[in-house]
One Martini backbone bead per residue (centre of mass of N, CA, C, O) as a GRO file, in nm:
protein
  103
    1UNK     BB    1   0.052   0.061  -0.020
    2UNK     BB    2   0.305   0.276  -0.011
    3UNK     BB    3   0.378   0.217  -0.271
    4UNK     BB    4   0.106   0.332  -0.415
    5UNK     BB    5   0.126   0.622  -0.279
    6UNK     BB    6   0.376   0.693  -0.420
    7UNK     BB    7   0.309   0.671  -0.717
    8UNK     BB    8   0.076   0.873  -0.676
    9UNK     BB    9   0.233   1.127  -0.600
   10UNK     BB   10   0.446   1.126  -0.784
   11UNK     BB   11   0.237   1.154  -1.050
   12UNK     BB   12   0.136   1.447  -0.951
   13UNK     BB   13   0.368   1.589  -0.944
   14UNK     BB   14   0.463   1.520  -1.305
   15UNK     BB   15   0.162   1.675  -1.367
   16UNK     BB   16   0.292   1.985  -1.240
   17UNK     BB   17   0.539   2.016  -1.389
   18UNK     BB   18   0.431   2.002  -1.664
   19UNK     BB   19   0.263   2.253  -1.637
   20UNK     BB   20   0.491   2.431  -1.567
   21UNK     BB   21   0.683   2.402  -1.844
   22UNK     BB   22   0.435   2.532  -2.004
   23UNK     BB   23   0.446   2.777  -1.891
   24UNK     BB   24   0.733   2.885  -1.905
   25UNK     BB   25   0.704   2.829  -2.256
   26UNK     BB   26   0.514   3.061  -2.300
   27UNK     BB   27   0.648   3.291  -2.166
   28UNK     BB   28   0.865   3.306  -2.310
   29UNK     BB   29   0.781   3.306  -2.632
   30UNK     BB   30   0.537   3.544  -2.593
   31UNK     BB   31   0.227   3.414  -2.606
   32UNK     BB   32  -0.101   3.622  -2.680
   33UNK     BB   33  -0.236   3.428  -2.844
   34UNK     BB   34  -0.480   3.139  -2.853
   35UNK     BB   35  -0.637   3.107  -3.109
   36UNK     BB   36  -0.533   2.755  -3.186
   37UNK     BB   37  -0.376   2.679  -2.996
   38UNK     BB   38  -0.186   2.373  -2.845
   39UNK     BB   39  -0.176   2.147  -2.572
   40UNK     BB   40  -0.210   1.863  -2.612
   41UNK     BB   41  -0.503   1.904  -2.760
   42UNK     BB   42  -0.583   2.204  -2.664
   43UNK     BB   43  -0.856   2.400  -2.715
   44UNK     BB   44  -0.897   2.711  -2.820
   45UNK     BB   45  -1.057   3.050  -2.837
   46UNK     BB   46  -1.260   3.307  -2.903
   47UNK     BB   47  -1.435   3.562  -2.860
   48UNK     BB   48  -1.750   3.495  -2.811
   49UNK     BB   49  -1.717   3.206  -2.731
   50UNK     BB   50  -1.781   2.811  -2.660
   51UNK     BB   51  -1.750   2.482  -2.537
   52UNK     BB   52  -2.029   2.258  -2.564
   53UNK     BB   53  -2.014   2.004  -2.313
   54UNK     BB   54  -1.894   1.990  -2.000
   55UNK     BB   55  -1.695   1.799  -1.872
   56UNK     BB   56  -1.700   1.523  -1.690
   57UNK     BB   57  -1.601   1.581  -1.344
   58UNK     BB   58  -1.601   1.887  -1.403
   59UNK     BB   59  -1.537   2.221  -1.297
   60UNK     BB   60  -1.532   2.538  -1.241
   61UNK     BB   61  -1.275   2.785  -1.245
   62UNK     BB   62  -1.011   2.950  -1.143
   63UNK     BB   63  -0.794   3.177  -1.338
   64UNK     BB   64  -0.535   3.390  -1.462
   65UNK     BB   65  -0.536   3.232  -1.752
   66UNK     BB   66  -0.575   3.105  -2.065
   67UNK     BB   67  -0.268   2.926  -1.950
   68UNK     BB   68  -0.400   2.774  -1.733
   69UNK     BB   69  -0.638   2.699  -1.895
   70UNK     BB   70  -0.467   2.498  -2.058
   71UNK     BB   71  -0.294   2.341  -1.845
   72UNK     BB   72  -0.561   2.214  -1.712
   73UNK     BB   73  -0.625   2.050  -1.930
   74UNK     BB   74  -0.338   1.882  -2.019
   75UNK     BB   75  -0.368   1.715  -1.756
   76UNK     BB   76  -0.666   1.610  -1.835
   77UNK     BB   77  -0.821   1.330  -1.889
   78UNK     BB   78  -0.976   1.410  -2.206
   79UNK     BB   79  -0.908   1.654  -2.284
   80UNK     BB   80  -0.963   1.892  -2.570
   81UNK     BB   81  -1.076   2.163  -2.433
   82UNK     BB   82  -1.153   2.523  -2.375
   83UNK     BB   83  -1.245   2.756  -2.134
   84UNK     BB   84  -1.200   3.151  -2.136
   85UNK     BB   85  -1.312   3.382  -1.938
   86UNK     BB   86  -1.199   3.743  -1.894
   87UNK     BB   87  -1.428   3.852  -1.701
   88UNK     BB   88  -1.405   3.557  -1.529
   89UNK     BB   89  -1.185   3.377  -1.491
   90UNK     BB   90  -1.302   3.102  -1.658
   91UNK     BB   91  -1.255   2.752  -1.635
   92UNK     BB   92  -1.348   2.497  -1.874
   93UNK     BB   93  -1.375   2.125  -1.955
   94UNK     BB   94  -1.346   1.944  -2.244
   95UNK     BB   95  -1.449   1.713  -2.495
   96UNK     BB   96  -1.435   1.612  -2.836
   97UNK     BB   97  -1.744   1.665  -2.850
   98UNK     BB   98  -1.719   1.949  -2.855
   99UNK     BB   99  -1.902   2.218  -2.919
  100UNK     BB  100  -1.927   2.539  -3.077
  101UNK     BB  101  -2.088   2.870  -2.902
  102UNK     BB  102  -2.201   3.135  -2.872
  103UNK     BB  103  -2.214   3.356  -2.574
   0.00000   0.00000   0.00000
């Protein structure tokens, strides 16, 4: 058991690194537009648009920006889309068959 609580403790510690180094790796790049860009099949969107419906098992969090919210995509199994609310920094994850439509 205390293997197995390593292990996860573990996997955890390296999926906040992972998320960490493209945090970092997107500062570097200085890269300020989201609309199409992607992290590992993360996709944004453009203002006045937005994913639905809303991924099983997660809830709307807030986060700092659109890039913390792809990160927190890219973290998650099975994200494929995010949506990024700039007006309340409202962070939501989507799956692969999540459809746009205008806010």
């Amino acid at each position: 058991l205390a293997q197995d609580t390593r292990r996860a403790v573990l996997q955890q510690v390296l999926m906040v690194c992972r998320g960490v180094l493209w945090l970092a790796l997107w500062h570097y790049l200085g890269t300020k537009v989201f609309a199409g860009f992607a992290i590992d099949g993360c996709l944004g969107v453009v203002a006045g648009e937005a994913w639905e419906p809303a991924m099983p098992g997660t809830s709307i969090t807030t986060e700092v920006s659109w890039q913390v919210c792809q990160a927190r995509c890219a973290l998650a199994p099975a994200c494929a889309r995010f949506t990024y609310l700039q007006q309340n920094s409202a962070c939501s994850l989507h799956g692969s068959k999540a459809s746009l439509h205008a806010e």
